[in-house]
C-alpha positions in Angstrom: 4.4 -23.4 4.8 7.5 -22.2 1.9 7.3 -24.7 -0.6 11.0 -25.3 -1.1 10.8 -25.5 -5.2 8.8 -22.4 -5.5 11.0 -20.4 -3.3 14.3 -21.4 -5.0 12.4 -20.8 -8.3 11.4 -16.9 -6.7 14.9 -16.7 -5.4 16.6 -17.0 -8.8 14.2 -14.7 -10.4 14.4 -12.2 -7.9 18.3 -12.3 -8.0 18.2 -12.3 -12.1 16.2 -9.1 -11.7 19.3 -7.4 -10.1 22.4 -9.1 -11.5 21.4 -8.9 -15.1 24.7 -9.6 -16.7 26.9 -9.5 -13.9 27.7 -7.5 -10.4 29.9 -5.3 -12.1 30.7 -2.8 -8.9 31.9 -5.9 -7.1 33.4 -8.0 -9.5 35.2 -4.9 -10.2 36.5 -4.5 -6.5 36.4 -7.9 -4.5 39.0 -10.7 -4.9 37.3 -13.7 -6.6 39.5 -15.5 -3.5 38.2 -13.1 -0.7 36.7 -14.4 2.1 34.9 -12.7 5.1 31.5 -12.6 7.4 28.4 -11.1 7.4 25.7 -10.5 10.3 22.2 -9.3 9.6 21.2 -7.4 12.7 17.9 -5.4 12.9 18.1 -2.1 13.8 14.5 -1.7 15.3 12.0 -4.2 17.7 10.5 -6.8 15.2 9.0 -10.4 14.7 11.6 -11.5 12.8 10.6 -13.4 9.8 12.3 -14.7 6.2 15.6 -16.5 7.0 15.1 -19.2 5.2 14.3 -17.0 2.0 17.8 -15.3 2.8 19.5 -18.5 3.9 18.2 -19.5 0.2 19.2 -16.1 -1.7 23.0 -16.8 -0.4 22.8 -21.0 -1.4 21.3 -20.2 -5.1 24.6 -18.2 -5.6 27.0 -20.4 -4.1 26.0 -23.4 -2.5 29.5 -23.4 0.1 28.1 -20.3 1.7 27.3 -21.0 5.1 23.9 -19.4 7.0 24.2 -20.0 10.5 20.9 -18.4 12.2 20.7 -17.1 15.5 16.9 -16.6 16.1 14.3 -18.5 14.4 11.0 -16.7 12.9 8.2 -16.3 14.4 10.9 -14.6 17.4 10.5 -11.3 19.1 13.8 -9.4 18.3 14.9 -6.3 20.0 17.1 -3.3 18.7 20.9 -4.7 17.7 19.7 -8.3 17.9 21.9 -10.6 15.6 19.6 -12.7 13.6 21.9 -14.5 10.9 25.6 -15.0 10.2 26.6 -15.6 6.5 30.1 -16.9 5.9 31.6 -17.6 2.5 32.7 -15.8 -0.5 32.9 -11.7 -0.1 32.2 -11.6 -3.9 29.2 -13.8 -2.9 27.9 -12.0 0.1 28.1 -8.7 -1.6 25.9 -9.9 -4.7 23.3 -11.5 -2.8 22.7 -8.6 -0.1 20.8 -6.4 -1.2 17.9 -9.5 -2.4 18.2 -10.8 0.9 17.6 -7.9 2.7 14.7 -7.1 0.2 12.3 -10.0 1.3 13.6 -10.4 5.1 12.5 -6.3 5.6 9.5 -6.8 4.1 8.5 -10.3 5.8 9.8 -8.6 9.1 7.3 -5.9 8.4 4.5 -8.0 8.0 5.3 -9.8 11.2 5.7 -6.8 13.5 2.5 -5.5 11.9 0.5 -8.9 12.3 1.8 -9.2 16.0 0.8 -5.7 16.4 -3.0 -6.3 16.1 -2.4 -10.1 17.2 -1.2 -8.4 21.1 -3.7 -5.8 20.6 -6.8 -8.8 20.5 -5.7 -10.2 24.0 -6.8 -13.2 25.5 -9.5 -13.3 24.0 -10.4 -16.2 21.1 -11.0 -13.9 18.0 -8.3 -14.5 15.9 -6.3 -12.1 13.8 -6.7 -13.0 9.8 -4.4 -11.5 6.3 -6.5 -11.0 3.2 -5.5 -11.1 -0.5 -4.4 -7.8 -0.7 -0.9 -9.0 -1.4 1.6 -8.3 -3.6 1.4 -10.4 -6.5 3.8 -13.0 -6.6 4.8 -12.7 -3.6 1.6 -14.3 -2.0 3.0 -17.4 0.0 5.9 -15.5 1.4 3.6 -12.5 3.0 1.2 -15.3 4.2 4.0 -17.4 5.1 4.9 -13.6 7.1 1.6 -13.5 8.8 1.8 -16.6 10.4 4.7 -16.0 11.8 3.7 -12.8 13.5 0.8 -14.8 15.3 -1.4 -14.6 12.7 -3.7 -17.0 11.5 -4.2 -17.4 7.0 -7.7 -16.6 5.2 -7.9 -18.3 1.9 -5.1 -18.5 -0.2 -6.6 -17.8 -3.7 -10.2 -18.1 -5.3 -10.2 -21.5 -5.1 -9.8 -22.7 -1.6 -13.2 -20.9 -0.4 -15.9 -20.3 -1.7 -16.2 -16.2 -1.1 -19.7 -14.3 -2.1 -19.0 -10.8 -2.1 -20.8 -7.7 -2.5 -20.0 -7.5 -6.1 -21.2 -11.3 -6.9 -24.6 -10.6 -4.6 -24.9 -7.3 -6.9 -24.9 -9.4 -9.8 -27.3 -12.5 -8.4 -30.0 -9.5 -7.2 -30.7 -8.9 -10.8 -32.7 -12.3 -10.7 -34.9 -11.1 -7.9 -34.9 -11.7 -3.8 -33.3 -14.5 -2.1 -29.9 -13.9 -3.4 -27.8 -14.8 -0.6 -29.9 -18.1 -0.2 -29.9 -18.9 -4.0 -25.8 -18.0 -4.2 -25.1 -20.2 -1.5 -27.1 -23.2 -2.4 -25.6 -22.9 -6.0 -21.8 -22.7 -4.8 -22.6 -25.7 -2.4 -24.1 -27.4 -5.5 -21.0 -26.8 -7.5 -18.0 -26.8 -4.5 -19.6 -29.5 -1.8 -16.1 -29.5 0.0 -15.3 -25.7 0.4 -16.2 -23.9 2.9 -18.9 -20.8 2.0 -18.6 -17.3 3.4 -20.6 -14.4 2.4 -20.0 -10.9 2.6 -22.6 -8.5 4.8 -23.5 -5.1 4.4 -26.5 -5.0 6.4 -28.0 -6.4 9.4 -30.4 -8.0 7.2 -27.6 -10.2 5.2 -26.5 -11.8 8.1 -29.6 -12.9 8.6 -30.4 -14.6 5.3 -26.7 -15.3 5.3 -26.8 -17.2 8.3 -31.0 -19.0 7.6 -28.9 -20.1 4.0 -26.4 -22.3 5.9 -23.1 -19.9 5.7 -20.1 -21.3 7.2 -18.5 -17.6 7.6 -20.4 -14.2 7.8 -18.4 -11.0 6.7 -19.6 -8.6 8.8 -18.5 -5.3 6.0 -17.7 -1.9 7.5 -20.3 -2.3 10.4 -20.0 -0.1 13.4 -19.1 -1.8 17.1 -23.1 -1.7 17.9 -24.4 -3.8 14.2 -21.7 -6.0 14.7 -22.5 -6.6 18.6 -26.2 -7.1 16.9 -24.8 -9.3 14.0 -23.8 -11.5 16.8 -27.0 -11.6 18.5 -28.7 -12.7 15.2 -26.6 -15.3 14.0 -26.6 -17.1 17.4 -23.4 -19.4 16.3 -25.0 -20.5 13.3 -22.2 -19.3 11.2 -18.7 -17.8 12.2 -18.3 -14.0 12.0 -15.4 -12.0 10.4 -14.9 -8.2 11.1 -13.6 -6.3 8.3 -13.6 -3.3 6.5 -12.2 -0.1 8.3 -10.4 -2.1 11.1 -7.5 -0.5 12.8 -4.9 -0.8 15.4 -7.3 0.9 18.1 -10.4 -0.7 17.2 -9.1 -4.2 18.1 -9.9 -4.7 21.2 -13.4 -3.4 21.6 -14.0 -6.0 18.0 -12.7 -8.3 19.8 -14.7 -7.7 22.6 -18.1 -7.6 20.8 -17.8 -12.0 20.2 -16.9 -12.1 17.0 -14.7 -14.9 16.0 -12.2 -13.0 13.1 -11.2 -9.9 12.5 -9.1 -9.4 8.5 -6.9 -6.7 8.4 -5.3 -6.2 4.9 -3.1 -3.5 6.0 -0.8 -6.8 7.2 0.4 -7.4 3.9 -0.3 -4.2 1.8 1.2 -1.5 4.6 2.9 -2.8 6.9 6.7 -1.3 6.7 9.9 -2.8 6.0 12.1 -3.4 8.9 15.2 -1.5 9.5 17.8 -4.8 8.9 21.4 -4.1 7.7 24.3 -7.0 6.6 27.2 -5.9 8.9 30.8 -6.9 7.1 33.4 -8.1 9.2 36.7 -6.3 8.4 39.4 -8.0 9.0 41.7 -6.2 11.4 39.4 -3.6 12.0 40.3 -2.1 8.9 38.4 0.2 6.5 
């Protein structure tokens, strides 16, 4: 899922945010010849994902360091778990810590959080989807994150789907009824290979929604009883996404009312960093 030249490209421009001119705390103190270790070990129960955005932090400053991991993402990691070791220069390890804990806290976050409400779904077949509410730039990463907490990806951008939301329908009413029908048969007109879903505020949109050929239905802030009705009046003519007001708690009884996704953009724009640290081996034991 990480295209390889778009995270090296992030990588350096994440690490030319913080080194400016020069690491002048460590250049200052470390050896240019020192050598030593470093573990990352999480403090706290996560889904660990990230490591090869760290693995890549460490190679775009010296390409000798050596990134041995010890989980893989997408793992369940408990308190004190090891999940890298870096070896190489001190000078090296020291520069590049900070940025590599950076993204591997945050894509751990997002993980924990998406297996969170992934566990909370069951057995059950409705499936657990991210949103767009990421943070810019950072996009394929916290996707990338998603996926690896059990997650499954809603479009990527504005261009892979075909998306009629309230604000577009808003806009199409001014021309009279039949908005959802005439929206959709437009965007199949103009995108015949993407996918069309429409947002619904009422029990009445899913209808239309569904008579004008949806592939998706957004079922918007509806309570457990609309959506259990949204069900009943699509009758699997179109696929049906919770969202809007979704937490933690309400998961299983969503998932219980037949619907087939449920998007939760607190994934990617709350979840909380992860408690990770670098540990430094000290050579000797001494401080």
């Amino acid at each position: 899922m990480l295209n390889r030249t778009a995270l090296i490209n992030l990588c350096r421009q994440a690490l030319a945010e913080d080194i400016g001119s020069g690491d002048a705390t460590t250049e200052g103190v470390v050896p240019a010849t020192a050598v030593t270790e470093g573990t990352l070990v999480t403090r706290e129960e996560c889904s660990c994902a990230g490591l090869p955005v760290a693995e890549t932090v460490f190679a775009e400053l010296d390409p000798t360091m050596s990134f041995e991991p010890l989980v893989q993402d997408g793992d369940r990691c408990v308190p004190g778990q090891k999940l890298a070791v870096i070896a190489g220069s001190a000078r090296t390890l020291l520069t590049g810590e900070r940025t590599a804990l950076n993204f591997l806290q945050r894509l751990c976050g997002i993980a924990t959080e998406t297996r969170r409400y992934v566990d909370a779904v069951g057995a059950g077949n409705t499936k657990i989807l991210d949103t767009r509410k990421t943070t810019p730039g950072l996009r394929a990463l916290e996707k990338y994150a998603v996926a690896m907490g059990g997650g499954t990806n809603h479009r990527f951008g504005l261009y892979d789907r075909v998306m009629i939301k309230d604000n577009h329908l808003a806009i199409a009413r001014l021309e009279g009824v039949g908005a959802i029908a005439r929206a959709v048969e437009a965007c199949r007109e103009r995108s015949p290979d993407l996918e069309i879903e429409v947002e619904a505020d009422t029990l009445d949109d899913v209808v239309a929604a569904a008579e004008a050929g949806a592939d998706y239905i957004l079922l918007d802030n509806m309570s457990n009883d609309e959506m259990s009705e949204a069900v009943r009046l699509a009758d699997g003519r179109s696929l049906l996404e919770a969202s809007g007001g979704i937490t933690l708690e309400r998961i299983p009884a969503i998932a219980g009312l037949g619907v087939d996704f449920i998007s939760v953009g607190a994934l990617t724009h709350s979840a909380r960093a992860v408690d990770i640290s670098l540990d430094i081996a000290i050579p000797g034991g001494t401080p």
